[in-house]
LODOPA-547717 format. One record per residue: y, z, x of N, C-alpha, C in turn. Coordinates in steps of 0.02 Angstrom, whole numbers, plus 50000, padded with zeros to 5 digits. Layout:
! LODOPA-547717
YZXYZXYZX...
//
This chain:
! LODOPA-547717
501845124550070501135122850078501055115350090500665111550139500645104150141500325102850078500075104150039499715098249988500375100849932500915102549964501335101849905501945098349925502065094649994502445090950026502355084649977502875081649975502885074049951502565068649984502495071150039502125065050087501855070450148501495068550143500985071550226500895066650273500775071850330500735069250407500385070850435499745066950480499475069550509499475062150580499185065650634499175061450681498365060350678497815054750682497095052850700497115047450738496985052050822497025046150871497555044350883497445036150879498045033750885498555030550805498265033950767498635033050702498845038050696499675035450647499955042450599499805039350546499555046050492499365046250423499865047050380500375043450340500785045050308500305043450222500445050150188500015048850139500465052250076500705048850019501255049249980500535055249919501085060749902500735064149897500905068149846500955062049776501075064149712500585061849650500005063849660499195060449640499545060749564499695065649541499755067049466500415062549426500975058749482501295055549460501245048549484500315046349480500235039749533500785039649572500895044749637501315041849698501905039449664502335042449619502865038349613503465040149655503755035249672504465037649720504805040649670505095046949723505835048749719506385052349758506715053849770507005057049820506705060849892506375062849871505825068349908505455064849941505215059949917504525056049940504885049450007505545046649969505645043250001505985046350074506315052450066506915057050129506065056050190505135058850144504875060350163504505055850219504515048950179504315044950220504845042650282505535042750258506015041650302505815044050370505915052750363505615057050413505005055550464504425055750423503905053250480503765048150500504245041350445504155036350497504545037050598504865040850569505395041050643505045045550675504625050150647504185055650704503735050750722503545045850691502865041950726503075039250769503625035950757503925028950828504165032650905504285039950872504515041950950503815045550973503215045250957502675050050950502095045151015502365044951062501935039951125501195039351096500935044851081500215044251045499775040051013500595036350970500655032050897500455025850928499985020050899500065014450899500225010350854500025015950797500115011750721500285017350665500765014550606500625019450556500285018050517500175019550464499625018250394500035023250357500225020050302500355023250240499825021150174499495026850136499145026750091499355031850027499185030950006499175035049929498635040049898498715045549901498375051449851498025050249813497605051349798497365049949714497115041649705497175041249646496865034449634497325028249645498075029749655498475025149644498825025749723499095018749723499595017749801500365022549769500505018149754501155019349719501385015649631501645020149609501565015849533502335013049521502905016249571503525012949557504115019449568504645017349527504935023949548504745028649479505125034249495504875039049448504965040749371504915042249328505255043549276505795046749249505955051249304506575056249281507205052249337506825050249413507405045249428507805039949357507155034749320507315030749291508045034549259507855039949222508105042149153508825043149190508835045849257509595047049276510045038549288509625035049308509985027949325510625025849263510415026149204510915024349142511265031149143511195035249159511865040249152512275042949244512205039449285512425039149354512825035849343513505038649404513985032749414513825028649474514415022649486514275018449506514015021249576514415025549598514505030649656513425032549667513385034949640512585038949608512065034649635512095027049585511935022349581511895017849667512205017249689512345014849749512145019749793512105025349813511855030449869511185030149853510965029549781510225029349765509865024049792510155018849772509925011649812510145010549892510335014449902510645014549976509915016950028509765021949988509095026850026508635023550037508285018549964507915017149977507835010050025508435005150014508445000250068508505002650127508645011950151508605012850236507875012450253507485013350186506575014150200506495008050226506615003650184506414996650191506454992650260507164994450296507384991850353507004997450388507025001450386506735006650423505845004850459505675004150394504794999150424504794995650462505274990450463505374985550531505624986750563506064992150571506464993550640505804998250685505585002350665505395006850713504845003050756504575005450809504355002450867503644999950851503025003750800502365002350811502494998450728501564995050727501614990250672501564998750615501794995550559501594999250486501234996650442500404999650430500114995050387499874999650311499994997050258499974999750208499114997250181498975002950149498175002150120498345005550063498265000950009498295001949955497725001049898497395005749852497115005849844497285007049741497155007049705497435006349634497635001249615498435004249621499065000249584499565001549616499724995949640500584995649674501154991149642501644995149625501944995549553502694992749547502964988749561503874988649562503874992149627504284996249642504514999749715503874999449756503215002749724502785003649745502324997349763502634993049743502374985549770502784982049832503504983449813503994982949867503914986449919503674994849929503424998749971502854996550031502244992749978501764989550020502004982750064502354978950018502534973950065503124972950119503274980650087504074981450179503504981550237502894984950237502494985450278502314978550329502204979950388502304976450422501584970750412500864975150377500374971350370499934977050322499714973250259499634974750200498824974050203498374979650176497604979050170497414984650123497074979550071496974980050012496254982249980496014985249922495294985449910495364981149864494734979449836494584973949797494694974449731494704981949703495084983549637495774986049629496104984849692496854985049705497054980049659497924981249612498244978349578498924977649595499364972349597499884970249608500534969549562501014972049547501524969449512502154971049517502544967949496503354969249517503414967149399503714973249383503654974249315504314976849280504724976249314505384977249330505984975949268505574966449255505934963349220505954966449126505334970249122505024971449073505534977649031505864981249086506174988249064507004984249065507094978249047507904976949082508094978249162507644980149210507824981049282507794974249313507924974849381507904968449427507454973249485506944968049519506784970549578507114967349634507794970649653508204965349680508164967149757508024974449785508124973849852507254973649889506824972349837506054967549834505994962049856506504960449815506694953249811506614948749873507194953849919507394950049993506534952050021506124954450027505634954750063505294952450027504994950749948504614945549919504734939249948505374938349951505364929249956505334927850044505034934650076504794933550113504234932750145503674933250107503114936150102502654930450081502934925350022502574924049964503014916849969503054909849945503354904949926504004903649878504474900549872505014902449806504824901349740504204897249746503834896749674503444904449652502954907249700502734913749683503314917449663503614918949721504324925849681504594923449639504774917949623504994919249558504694920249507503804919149490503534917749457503074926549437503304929749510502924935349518503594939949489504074938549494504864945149504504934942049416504814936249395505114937249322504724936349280504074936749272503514937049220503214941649223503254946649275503204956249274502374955649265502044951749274501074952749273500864955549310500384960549342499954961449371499464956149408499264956549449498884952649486498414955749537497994954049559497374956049598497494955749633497104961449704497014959049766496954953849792496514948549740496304942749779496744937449779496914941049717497644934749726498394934149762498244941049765498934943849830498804941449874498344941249914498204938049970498114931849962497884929049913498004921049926498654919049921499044923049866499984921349877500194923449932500014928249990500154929950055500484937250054500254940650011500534948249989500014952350044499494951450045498954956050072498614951250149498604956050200498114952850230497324951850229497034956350223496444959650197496064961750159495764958450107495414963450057494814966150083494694971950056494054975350112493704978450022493044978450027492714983649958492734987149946492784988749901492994997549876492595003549921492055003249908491495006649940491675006750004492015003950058491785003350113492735004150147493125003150096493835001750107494015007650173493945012950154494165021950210493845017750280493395014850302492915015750344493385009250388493325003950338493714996250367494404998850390494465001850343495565002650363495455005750422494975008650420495045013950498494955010850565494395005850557494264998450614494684996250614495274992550541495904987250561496204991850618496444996850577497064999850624496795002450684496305003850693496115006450770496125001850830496034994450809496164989650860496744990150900497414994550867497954994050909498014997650970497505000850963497465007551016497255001451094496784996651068496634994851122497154989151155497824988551108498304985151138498814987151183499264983751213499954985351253500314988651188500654992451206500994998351141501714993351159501894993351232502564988751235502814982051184502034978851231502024971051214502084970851120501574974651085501734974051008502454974850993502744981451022503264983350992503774977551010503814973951063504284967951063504134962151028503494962651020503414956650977503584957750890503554963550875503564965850815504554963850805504784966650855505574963850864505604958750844505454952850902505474947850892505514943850835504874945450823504634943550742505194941850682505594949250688506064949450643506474946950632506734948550715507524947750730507554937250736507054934750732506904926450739507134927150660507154929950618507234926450551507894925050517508034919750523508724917050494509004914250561508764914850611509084908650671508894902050680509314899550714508964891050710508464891450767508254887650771507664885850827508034886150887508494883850918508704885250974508724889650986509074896250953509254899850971508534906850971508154904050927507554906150917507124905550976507254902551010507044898651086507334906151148507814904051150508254908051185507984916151170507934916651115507864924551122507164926051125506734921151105506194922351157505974922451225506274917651234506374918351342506834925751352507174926951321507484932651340506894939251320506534938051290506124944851279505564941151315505404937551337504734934151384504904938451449505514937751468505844940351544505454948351536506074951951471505844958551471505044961851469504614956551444503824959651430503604958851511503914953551559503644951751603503804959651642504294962951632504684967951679504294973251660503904975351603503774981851585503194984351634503204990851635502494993751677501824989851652501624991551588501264991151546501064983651570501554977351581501154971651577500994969451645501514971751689501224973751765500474974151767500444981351749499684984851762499164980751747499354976951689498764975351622498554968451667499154964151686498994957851734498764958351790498684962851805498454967551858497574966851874497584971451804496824970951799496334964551804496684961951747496444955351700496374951051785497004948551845496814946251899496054949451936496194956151945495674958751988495154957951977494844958051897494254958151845494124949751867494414944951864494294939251896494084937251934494314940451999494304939852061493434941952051493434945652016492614948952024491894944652046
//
């Protein structure tokens, strides 16, 4: 039955709906949820339809972290166990930035350890105004370590550290002023806004994002030269696509007018 899937899918427009779909365990990851999201992220990117995904949360909460019966197996797993477990979930992580359209997470509750890490693999984060933030990790003896690499990307080396080892909660408003969130939108009004952010993509080049969304990435950890270079090299390719053909196309003719 879908409302008993770990995560649902639906296509609206030009969005896929990925919606984690464990209300009664605030959205917590676990096996299921994560294979789940794995899955439709890759049905969306090959899905021409798609311009954007959106991942949201069930119930009152985004995600609260991982699960409880995961936790309980972690101290009795071997190293073997332990490592395939953390293996899965860093394919999610890389997985958000690899695939072709943006991924934007709308989170609405509490986004929790994983479930905070979850929102910010996202390619662009939008928040309601009683949305809560924390990486709480430190609190149980854990590390939020493969967070980590995408916190201290997100946020300054003074925030992550200040956010990954004092395990607090924090507000929407303050996520976004540390650079966690793009958007805070009002509670009341949050379904209606998320639906305007993400619909703007429809009216973009589906190509042009998806190379720039590359770009984006693949620029991080090169020097500037070379950062140079592989932009002229993807400048060439946007120049070659149908899509920017046509679009320069217009934009001349509409001129000419």
């Amino acid at each position: 039955m879908p409302d008993e899937q770990p995560v649902l899918y639906a296509v609206e427009g030009a969005v896929a709906r990925l919606t984690l779909n464990r209300p009664e365990k605030k959205n917590a990851l676990n096996e299921a949820v994560i294979a789940g999201l794995k899955e439709n992220l890759r049905a969306a990117s090959e899905d021409d339809r798609v311009r954007a995904v959106l991942i949201a949360g069930a119930g009152n909460d985004f995600c609260s972290g991982a699960d409880l019966s995961a936790l309980q197996r972690v101290a009795q797993a071997s190293v073997e166990e332990n490592t395939e477990d953390a293996r899965s979930l860093l394919e999610l992580f890389l997985l958000i930035r690899q695939i072709s359209v943006p991924v934007v997470a709308a989170v609405t509750g509490r986004a929790l350890a994983g479930g905070a890490g979850l929102a910010s693999a996202c390619d662009l984060v939008l928040a309601s105004a009683s949305a809560r933030f924390g990486y709480p990790e430190v609190k149980i003896g854990f590390v939020p370590a493969m967070v980590m690499a995408i916190l201290r990307r997100n946020v300054s080396e003074k925030r992550a550290f200040e956010l990954a080892t004092r395990g607090a909660e924090i507000s929407a408003q303050e996520a976004q002023a540390f650079g966690l969130v793009n958007e805070v939108f009002a509670d009341e009004s949050f379904d209606d806004d998320v639906k305007a952010y993400v619909s703007e993509f429809d009216k973009l080049s589906r190509s042009a994002v998806s190379l720039t969304k590359t770009l984006l990435y693949q620029m991080d950890g090169l020097s500037f030269s070379t950062a140079l270079q592989t932009g002229a090299d993807v400048n060439v390719i946007a120049r070659l696509t149908k899509d920017c053909q046509e679009r320069v196309g217009r934009f001349l003719n509409r001129n000419k007018a």
